[in-house]
C-alpha positions in Angstrom: 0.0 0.0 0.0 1.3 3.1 -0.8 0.5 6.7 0.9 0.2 10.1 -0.8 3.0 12.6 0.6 1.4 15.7 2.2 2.9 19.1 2.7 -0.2 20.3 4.8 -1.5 17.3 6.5 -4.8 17.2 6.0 -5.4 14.6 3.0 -4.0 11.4 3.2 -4.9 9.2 0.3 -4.0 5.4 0.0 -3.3 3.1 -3.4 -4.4 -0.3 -2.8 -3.6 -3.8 -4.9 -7.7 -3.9 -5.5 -7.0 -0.7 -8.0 -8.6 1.7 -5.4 -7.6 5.0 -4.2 -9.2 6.1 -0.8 -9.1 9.6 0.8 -9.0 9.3 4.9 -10.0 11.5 7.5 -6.9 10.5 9.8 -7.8 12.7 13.1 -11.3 10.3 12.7 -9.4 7.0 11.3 -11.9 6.4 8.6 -12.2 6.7 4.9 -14.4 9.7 3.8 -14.1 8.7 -0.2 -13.1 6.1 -2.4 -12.5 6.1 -6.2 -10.8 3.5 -9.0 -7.5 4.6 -9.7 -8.0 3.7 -13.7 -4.9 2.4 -13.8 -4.9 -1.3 -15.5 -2.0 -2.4 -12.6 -1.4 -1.3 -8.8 0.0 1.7 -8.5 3.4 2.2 -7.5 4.3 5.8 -6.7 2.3 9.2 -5.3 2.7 12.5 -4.7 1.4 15.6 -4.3 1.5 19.4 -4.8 2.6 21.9 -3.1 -0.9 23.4 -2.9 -2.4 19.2 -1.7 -4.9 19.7 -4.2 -3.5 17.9 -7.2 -2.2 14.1 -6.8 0.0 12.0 -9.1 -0.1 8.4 -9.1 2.7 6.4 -11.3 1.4 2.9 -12.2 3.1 -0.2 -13.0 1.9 -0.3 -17.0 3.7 2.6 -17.6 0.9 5.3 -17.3 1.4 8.9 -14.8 -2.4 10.0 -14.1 -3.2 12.9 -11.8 -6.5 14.0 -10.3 -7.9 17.1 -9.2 -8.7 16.4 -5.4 -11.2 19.1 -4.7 -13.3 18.3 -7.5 -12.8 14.8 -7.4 -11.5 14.1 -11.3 -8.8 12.7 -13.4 -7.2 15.5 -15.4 -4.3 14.2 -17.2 -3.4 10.9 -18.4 0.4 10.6 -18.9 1.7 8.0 -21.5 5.3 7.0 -23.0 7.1 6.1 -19.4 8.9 2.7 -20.1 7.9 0.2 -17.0 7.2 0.5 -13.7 6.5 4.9 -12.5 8.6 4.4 -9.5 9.3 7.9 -8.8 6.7 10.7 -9.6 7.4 14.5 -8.2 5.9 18.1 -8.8 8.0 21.3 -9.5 8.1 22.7 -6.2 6.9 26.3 -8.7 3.2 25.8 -9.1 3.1 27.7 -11.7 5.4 26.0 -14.3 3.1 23.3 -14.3 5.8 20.5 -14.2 6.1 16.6 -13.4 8.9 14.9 -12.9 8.9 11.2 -13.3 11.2 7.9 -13.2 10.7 4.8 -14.9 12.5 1.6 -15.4 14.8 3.2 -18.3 16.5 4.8 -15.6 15.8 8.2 -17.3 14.0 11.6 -15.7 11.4 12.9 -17.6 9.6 16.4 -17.8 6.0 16.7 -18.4 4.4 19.8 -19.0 1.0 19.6 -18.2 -0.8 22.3 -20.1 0.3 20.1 -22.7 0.4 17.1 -21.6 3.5 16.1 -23.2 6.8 15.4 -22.1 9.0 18.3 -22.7 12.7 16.7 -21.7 14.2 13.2 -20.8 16.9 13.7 -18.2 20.0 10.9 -19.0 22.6 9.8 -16.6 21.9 7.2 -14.0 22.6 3.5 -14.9 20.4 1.9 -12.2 16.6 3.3 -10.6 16.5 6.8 -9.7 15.5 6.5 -5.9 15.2 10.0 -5.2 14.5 13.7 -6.4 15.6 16.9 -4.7 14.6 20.4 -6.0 16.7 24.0 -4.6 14.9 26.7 -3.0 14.9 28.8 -6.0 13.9 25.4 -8.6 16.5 26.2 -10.8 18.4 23.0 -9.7 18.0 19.2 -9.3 20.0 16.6 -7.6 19.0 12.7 -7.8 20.2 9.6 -6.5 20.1 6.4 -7.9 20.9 2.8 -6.9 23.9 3.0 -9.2 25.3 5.1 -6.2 25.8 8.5 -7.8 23.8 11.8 -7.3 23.7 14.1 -10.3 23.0 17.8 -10.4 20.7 19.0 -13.3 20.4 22.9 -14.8 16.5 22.9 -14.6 17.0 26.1 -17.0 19.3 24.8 -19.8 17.9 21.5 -18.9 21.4 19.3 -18.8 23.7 18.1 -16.4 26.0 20.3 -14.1 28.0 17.2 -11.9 28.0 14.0 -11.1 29.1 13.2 -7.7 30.0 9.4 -6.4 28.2 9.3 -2.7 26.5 5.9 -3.2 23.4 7.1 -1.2 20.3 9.2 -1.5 19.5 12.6 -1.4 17.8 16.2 0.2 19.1 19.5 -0.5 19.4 21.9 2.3 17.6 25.3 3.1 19.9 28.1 1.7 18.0 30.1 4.5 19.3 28.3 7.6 22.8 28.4 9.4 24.5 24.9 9.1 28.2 25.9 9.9 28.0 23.3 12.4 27.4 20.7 9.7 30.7 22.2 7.9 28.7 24.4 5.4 30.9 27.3 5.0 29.9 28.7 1.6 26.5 29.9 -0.2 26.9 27.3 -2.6 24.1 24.4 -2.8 24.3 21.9 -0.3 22.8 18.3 0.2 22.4 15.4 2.7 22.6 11.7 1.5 21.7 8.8 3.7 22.3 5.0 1.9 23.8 2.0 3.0 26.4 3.5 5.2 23.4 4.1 7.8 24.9 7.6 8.2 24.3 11.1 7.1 26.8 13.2 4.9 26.8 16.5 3.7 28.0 17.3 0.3 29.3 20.7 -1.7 27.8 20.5 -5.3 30.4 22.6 -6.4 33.3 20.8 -5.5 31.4 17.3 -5.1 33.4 17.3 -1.7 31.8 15.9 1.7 31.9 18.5 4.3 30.3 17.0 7.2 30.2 12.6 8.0 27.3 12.1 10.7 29.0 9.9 14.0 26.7 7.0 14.9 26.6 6.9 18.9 26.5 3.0 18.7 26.5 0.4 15.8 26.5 -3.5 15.5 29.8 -4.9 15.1 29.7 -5.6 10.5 31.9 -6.7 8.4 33.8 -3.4 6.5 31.7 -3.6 3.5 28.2 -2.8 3.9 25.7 -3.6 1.5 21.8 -2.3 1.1 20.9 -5.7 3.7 22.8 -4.1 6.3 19.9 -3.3 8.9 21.8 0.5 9.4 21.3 0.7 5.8 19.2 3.9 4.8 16.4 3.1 2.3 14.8 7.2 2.0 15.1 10.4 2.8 12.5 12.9 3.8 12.7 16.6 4.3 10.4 17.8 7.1 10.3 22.0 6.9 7.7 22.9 9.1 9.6 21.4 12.4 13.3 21.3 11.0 13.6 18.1 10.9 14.8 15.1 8.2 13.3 11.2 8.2 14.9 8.6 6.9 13.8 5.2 6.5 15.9 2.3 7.3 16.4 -0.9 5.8 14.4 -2.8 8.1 11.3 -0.2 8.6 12.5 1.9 11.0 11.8 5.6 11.0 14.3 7.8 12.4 13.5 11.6 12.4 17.0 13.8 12.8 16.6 17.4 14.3 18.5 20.0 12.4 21.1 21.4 12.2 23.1 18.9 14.4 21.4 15.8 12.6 20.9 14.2 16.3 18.1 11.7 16.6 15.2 13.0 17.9 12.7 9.8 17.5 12.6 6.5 16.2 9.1 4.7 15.3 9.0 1.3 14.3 7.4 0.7 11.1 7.3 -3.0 10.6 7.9 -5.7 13.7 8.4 -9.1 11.6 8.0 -12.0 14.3 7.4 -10.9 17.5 9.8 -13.7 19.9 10.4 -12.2 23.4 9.2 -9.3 24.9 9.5 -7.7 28.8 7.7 -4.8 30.6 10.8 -2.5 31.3 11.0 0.2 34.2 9.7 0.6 37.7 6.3 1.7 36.7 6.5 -0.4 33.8 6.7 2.7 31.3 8.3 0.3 28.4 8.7 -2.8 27.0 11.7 -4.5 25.2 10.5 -6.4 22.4 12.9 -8.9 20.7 12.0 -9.2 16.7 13.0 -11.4 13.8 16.4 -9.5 13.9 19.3 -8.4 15.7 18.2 -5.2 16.8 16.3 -4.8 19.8 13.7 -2.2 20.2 12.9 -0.1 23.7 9.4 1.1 23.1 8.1 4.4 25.6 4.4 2.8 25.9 3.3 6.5 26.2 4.2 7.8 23.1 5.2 4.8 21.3 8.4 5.8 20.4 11.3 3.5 20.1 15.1 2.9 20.8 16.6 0.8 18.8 19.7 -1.2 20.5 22.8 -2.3 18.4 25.1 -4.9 19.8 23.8 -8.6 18.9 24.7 -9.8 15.1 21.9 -12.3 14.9 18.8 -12.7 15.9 17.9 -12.2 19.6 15.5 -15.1 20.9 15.0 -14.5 24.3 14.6 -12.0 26.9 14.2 -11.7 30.5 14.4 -8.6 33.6 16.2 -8.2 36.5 14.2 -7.3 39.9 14.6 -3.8 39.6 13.4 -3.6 36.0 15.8 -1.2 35.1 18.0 -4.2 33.8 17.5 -6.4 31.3 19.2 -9.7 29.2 19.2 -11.0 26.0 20.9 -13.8 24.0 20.3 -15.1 20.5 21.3 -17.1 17.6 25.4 -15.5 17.5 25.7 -17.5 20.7 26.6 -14.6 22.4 24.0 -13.3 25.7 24.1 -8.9 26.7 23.2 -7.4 29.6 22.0 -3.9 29.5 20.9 -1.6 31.8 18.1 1.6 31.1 18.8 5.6 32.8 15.6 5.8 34.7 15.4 9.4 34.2 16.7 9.8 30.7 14.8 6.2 29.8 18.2 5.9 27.8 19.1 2.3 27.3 23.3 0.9 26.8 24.8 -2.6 26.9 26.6 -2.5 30.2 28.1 -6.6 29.8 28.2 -9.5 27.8 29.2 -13.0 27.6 30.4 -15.7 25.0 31.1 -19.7 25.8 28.2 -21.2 24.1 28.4 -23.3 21.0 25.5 -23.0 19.8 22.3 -20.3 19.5 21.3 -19.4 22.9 17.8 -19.9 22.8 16.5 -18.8 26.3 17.5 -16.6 29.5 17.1 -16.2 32.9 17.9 -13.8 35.2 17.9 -13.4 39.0 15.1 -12.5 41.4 17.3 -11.1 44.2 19.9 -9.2 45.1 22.7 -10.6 43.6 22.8 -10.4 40.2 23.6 -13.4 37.9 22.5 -15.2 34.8 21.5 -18.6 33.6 20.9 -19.3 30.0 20.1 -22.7 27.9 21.5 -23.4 24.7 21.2 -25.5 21.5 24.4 -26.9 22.6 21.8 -29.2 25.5 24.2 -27.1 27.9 23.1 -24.8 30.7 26.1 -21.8 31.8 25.2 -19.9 34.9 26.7 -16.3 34.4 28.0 -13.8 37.5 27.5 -10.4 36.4 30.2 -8.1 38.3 29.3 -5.5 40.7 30.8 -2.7 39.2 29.0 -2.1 35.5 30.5 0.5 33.0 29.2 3.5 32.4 27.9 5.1 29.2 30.4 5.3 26.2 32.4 2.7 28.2 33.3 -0.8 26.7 31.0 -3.8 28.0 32.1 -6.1 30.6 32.9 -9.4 30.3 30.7 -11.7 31.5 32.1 -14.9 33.4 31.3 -18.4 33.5 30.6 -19.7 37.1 29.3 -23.5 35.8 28.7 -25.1 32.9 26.1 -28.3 33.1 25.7 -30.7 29.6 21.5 -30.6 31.0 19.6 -32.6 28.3 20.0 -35.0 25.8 17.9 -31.9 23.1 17.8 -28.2 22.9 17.1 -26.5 25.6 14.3 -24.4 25.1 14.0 -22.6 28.6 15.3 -21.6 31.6 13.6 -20.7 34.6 15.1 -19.1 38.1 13.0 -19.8 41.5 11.5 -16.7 43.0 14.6 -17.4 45.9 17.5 -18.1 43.6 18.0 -21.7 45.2 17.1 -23.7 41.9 17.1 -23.6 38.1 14.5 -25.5 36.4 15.1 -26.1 32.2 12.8 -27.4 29.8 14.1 -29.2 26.2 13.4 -30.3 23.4 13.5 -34.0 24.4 10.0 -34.4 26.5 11.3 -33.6 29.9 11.9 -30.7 32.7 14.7 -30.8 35.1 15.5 -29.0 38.3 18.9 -28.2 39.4 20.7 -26.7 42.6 22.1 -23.1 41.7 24.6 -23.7 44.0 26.8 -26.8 42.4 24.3 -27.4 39.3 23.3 -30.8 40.7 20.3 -32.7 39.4 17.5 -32.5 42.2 14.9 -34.1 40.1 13.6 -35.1 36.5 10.0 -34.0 35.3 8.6 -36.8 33.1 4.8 -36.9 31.3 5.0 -34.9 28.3 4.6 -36.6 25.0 6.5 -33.5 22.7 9.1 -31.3 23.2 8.7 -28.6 26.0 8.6 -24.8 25.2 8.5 -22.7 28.5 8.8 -23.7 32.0 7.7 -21.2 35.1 8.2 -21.0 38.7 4.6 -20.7 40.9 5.7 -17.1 42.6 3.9 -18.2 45.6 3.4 -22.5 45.9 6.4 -24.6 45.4 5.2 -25.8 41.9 6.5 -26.0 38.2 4.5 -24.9 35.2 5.5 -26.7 32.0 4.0 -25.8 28.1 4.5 -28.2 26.3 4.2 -29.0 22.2 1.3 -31.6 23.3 -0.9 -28.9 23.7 -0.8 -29.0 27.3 0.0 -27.1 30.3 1.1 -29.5 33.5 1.5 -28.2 37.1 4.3 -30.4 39.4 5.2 -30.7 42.7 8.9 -29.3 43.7 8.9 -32.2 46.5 7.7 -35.1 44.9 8.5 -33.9 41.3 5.2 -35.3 40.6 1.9 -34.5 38.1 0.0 -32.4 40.1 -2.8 -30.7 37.6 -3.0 -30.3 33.6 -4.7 -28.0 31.6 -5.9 -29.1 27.7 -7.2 -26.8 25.3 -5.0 -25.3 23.0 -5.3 -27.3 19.9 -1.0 -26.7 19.2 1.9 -26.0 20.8 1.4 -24.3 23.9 5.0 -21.8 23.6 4.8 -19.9 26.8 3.1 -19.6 30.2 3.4 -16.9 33.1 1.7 -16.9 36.6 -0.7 -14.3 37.1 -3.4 -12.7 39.8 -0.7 -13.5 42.8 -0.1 -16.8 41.6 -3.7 -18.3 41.2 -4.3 -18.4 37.9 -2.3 -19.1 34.4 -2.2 -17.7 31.4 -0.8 -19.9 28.2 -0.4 -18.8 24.7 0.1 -20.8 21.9 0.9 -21.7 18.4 -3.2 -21.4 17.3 -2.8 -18.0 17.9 -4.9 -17.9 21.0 -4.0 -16.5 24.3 -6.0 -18.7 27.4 -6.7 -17.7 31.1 -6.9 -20.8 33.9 -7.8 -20.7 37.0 -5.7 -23.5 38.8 -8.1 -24.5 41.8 -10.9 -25.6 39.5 -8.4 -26.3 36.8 -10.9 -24.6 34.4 -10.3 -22.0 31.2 -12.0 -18.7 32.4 -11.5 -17.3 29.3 -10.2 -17.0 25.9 -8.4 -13.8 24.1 -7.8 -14.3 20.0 -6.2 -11.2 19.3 -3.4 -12.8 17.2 -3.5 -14.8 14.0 -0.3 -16.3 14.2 1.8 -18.1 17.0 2.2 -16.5 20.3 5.9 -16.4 21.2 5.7 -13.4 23.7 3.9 -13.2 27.0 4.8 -11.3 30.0 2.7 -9.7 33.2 3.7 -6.3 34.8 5.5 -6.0 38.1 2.1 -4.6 39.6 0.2 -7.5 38.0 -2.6 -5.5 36.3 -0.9 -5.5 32.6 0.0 -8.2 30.2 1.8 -8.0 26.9 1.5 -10.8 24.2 3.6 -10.9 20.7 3.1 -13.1 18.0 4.2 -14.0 14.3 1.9 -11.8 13.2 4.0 -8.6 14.1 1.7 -7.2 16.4 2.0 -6.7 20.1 -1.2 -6.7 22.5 -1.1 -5.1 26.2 -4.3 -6.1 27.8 -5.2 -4.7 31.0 -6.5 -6.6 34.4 -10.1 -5.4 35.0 -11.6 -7.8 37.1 -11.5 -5.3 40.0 -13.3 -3.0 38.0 -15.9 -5.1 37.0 -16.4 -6.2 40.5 -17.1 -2.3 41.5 -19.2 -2.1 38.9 -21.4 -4.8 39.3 -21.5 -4.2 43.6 -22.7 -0.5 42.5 -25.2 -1.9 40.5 -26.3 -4.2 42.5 -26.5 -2.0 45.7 -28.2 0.4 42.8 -30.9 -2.0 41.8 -31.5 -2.4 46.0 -32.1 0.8 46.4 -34.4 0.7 43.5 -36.4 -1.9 45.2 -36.8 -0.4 48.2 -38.1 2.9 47.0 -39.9 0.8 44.9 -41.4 -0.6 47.4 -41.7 2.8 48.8 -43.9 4.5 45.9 -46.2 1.7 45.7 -47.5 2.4 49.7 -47.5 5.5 48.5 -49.7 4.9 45.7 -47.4 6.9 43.5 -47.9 4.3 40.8 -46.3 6.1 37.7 -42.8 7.0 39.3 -43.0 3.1 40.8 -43.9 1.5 37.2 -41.2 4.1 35.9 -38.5 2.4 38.1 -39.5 -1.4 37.6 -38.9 -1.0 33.9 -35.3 0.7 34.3 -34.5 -2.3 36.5 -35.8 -4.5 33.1 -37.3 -7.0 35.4 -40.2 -8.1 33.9 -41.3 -10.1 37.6 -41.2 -6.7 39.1 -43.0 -4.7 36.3 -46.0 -7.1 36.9 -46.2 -6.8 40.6 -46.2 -2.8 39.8 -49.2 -3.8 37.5 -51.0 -6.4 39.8 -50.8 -3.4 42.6 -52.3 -0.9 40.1 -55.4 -3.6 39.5 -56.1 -4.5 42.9 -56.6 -0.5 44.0 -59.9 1.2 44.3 -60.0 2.3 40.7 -58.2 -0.4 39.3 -59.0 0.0 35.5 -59.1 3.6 35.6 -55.7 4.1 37.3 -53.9 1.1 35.1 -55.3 3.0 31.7 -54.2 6.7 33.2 -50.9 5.4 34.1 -49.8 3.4 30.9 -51.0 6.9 29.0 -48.5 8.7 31.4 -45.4 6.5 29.5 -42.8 7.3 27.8 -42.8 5.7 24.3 -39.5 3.3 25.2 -41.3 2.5 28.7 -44.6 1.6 26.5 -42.4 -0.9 24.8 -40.6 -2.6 27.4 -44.4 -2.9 29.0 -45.6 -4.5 25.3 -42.2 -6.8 24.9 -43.2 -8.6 28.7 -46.6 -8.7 27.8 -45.5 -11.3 25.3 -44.0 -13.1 28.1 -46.7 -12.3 30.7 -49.8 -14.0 28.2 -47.7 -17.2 28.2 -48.7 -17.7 31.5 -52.2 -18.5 32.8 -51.4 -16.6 36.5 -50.2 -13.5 34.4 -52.2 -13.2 31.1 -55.0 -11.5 32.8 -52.8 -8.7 33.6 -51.4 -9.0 30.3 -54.7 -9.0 28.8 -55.6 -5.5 30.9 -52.5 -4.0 29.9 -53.2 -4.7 25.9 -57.1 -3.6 26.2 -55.5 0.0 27.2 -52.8 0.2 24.7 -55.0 -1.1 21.6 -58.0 1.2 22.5 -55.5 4.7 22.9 -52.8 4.0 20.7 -53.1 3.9 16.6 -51.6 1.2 14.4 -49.4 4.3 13.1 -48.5 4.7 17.3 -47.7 0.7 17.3 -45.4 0.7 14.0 -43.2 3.0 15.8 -42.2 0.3 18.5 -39.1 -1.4 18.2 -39.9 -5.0 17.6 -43.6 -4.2 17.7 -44.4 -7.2 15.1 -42.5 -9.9 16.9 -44.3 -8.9 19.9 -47.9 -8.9 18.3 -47.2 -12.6 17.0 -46.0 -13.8 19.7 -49.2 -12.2 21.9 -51.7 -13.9 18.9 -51.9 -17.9 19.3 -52.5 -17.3 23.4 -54.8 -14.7 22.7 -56.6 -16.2 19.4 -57.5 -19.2 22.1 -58.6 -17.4 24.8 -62.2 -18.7 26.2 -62.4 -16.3 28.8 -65.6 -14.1 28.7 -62.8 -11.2 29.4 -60.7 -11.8 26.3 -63.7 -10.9 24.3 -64.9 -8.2 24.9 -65.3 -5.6 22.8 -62.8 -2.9 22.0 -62.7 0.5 20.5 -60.6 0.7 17.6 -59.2 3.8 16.0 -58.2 3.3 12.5 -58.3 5.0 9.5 -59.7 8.1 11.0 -62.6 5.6 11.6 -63.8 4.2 15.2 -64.2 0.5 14.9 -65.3 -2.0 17.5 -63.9 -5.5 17.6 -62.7 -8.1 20.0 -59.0 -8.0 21.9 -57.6 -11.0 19.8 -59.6 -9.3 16.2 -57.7 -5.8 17.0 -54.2 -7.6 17.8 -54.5 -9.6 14.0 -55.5 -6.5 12.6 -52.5 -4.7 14.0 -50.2 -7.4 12.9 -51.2 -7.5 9.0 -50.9 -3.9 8.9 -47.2 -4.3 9.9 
């Protein structure tokens, strides 16, 4: 899908594969108009004007089209492009009338579009032009290509000035603003590049010399050559005026947005997650999460604002994660066999490696760290080895080289990979779950086996310590969850009802209940004393990897293959106050219920019964209304007295009430008033008024009693008929 670029955001319009362009209301999230983009293919590239109110759209057969959005029409139709349009951009002078465009010939080409034709072809790139830039005054034009050079174009005599090797993209600078800082010392045109570097420069068109190289505070370790994989690599460029600001785009779908003139980092956003495989609340009041991806980056998201630090130091991909006690520390280990510790500023939020450790084979697949004051590691391999890790007690500062972490005992565990590792809540023993069907428990102390955990029939995926009974919790590839004693390593309950691979587990509401998710996507709630699923959350469509609770136990985060990560909140207390104040509410009700009808104050008590929608209490209203002095006359003046939605609550249990030979008298009394005062124009207006009526006809139709027929005055028509109680009710229901 691609978006329409906006200079005052306002519009946003959308290309989809179903040939479908759609205008959006963003502020409201929803689509206010939706038109066929005529194009015979998707459409590959968009832009608009400077004024928003014309839009380009390039499509893959070759075709530029643009439409007028205020009026809502295509105006021009744009043929002889060879390819795919992967690059469409307007003069930034609105009133030359220009488009530029880029097609698969690698040219640039100039359309004029009072005429419609294209006035120039722009030669000199060898690969796809990936970028336009236009100066201040629009008699200049730089572009980059994927062949690594940037060129700069006369606009005026139309040909090329200079073609300088930067092997990235490109935005001119403002002419307007001071960037000495940036080494721009002369008037002369200036321009950024980002590429596959993953750093800014800042070029002289002139000369073609680079004045200013951008110093990355951190990067992964890489080998010398980078190539457009690398994940610092720099996909786009964007100039952002308004706020002084540039985006770029990264090879993996971050957004980083660089605050001039100093081109420091200012935000990062996430734009695409790929798998979701670990992910930890992070700080004391929980304000972020870690999340480990399908990648070796790991990303620190603010849950407040959403915005993201992304964490260099891992070469592979990072598999597992866990938190210290504090939660302003955090591990992680992955598939280069190496595990990090890093620690987070709590007042800055700002996150750095402060130790790591190598020994392992193999990928370290999971980690664990301690729940106590003294801080080590224990992490499980592919290797079937466990390593338990001291961390020292002095960490480096920021800027300062890692530690090294060191080895305090190395255990060959299972016979499979080990899957997970596990830490008891008083950092006596280690529990581990593999890949071959069984669950161990060792002493932290010499690594001794204390006991073997045998039942499962696949491979197990996550085991978890009770954080309040002296039980295991194993998830297992069978689909189920198992509870064992720590004494008797014994089966003590099992939970069934994923229908795959249950992948993690975590102890929730103070240790009394579970919640499991699994490879079907689903995420399930148990309560262990009645070994019973409470409920059932499908909020993902892919396997759930990630699953963590909050150190105040009201949150939960889950992440799945589907790249999205849920945080679902604990109400239960909430839902508890609610329903005490309602049900103290409803108490109250009855009893000045109860109140109005001694008082004979029969309208405010009927009023009440039917906001408590308790059709029981609405007849004992009506039953005390009948049985009064002037029963008839006070049950037809207080029905009249209704409001039209209290009229048809009254009708809907009337349906109920005629059901019943102790109640359809009373039903039968409350129909005779409503048929005789009310038209059939009066009845259409009620909600539901013709499934009432029918079900009101075959008890009524059969009626013997003397009561039932008697006769009834009937306004229809502007006519006064007379009929009998079941007569008026068919009468009413064909006219529906």
């Amino acid at each position: 899908m691609l978006l329409g670029k906006v200079l005052i955001v306002l519009i946003l319009v959308t290309a989809s594969r179903a040939l479908l362009l759609k205008q959006w209301d963003w502020k409201q999230e929803k689509c206010t108009r939706s038109w066929r983009a005529i194009h015979n293919v998707p459409v590959a590239s968009m832009t608009f004007d400077s004024t928003s109110t014309l839009l380009a759209t390039g499509g893959c057969d070759g075709t530029i089209k643009l439409w007028d959005i205020v009026k809502q029409y295509c105006t021009h139709n744009l043929k002889g492009s060879s390819g795919v349009v992967h690059l469409v951009e307007f003069h930034p002078d609105i009133s030359l009338l220009q488009l530029f465009s880029s097609s698969l010939d690698c040219a640039i080409r100039i359309w004029d579009l009072r005429t419609s034709k294209c006035i120039c072809v722009l030669e000199s790139h060898y690969s796809a032009v990936t970028s336009l830039a236009f100066s201040p005054d629009g008699h200049t034009l730089i572009s980059s290509g994927r062949d690594k050079i940037c060129t700069v174009w006369d606009l005026v005599q139309r040909k090329e000035k200079r073609t300088v090797p930067v092997y990235e993209g490109v935005v001119i600078l403002s002419a307007n603003e001071d960037y000495s800082q940036l080494g721009v010392k002369s008037k002369d045109l200036h321009f950024i590049t980002a590429g596959s570097k993953g750093v800014l420069r800042v070029w002289e068109s002139s000369t073609a010399r680079c004045v200013f190289t951008q110093t990355l505070p951190s990067a992964p370790v890489s080998s010398p050559e980078q190539t457009d994989g690398d994940p610092l690599s720099l996909v786009y460029c964007l100039p952002l005026p308004l706020s002084n600001r540039l985006a770029t785009i990264t090879a993996e779908h971050n957004i980083l947005l660089y605050q001039l003139p100093l081109l420091s980092v200012q935000q990062q956003f996430v734009g695409y997650s790929d798998d979701i495989l670990d992910v930890r609340f992070l700080g004391k009041e929980d304000t972020h999460i870690v999340v480990a991806t399908n990648s070796s980056q790991l990303k620190v998201f603010e849950l407040a604002t959403s915005s993201c630090q992304i964490l260099y130091g891992h070469t592979d991909t990072v598999l597992s994660l866990d938190v210290f006690r504090k939660l302003s520390m955090f591990a992680s280990c992955a598939k280069d066999k190496s595990l990090r510790v890093w620690r987070m500023d709590p007042e800055t939020g700002h996150v750095h490696c402060v130790a790591q450790g190598h020994g392992h084979s193999n990928a370290v697949g999971s980690i664990s760290c301690s729940r106590l004051k003294k801080a080590f590691l224990a992490s499980g391999s592919q290797d079937c080895t466990i390593k338990v890790w001291d961390l020292p007690d002095d960490l480096p500062a920021v800027g300062e080289e890692p530690a090294q972490l060191v080895t305090r005992i190395t255990e060959k565990a299972h016979d499979k990979d080990v899957n997970s590792v596990a830490i008891s809540p008083n950092d006596k023993v280690l529990a581990s779950g593999s890949q071959d069907r069984t669950a161990k428990l060792w002493s932290l102390t010499d690594m001794s086996l204390l006991g073997v955990f045998r039942g499962h029939r696949r491979g197990i995926w996550c085991v978890q310590f009770s954080p309040v009974d002296q039980v295991l919790a194993t998830a297992s590839a069978d689909g189920s969850v198992k509870l064992w004693g720590l004494h008797d390593f014994s089966c003590l309950k099992t939970f069934e009802g994923h229908d795959a691979s249950v992948l993690k587990i975590i102890f929730v509401s103070r240790g009394t209940q579970l919640v499991s998710g699994g490879s079907d996507g689903l995420v399930k709630l148990w309560t262990i004393k009645t070994n019973e699923c409470v409920k059932t959350f499908d909020a993902h469509q892919d396997k759930v990897w990630a699953l963590h609770g909050s150190s105040k136990d009201d949150l939960m985060v889950t992440g799945s293959a589907d790249s999205n990560i849920a945080i679902w909140k604990d109400i239960s207390e909430e839902e508890l106050v609610e329903l005490q104040a309602k049900q103290e509410d409803q108490i109250l009700k009855k009893q000045e219920l109860s109140n109005l009808l001694h008082e004979k104050k029969y309208l405010k008590a009927l009023g009440i019964a039917i906001s408590l929608d308790q059709p029981h209490t609405v007849l004992k209203v009506i039953k005390e209304i009948r049985q009064d002095e002037e029963g008839p006359q006070q049950l037809e003046k207080t029905l009249l007295r209704l409001r039209q939605d209290q009229k048809e609550s009254v009708l809907r249990y009337c349906a109920v009430w005629n059901t019943n030979a102790r109640s359809c008298l009373d039903a039968q009394a409350v129909l005779q008033v409503l048929l005789t005062h009310l038209s059939p124009d009066d009845l259409l207006q009620f909600q539901g008024a013709r499934t009432h009526l029918e079900g009101l006809i075959p008890y009524t139709g059969q009626c013997l009693i003397t009561f039932f027929h008697c006769p009834v005055k009937f306004h229809f028509g502007g006519f006064n008929l007379t009929a009998t109680l079941p007569t008026c009710i068919v009468i009413i229901k064909l006219l529906i």
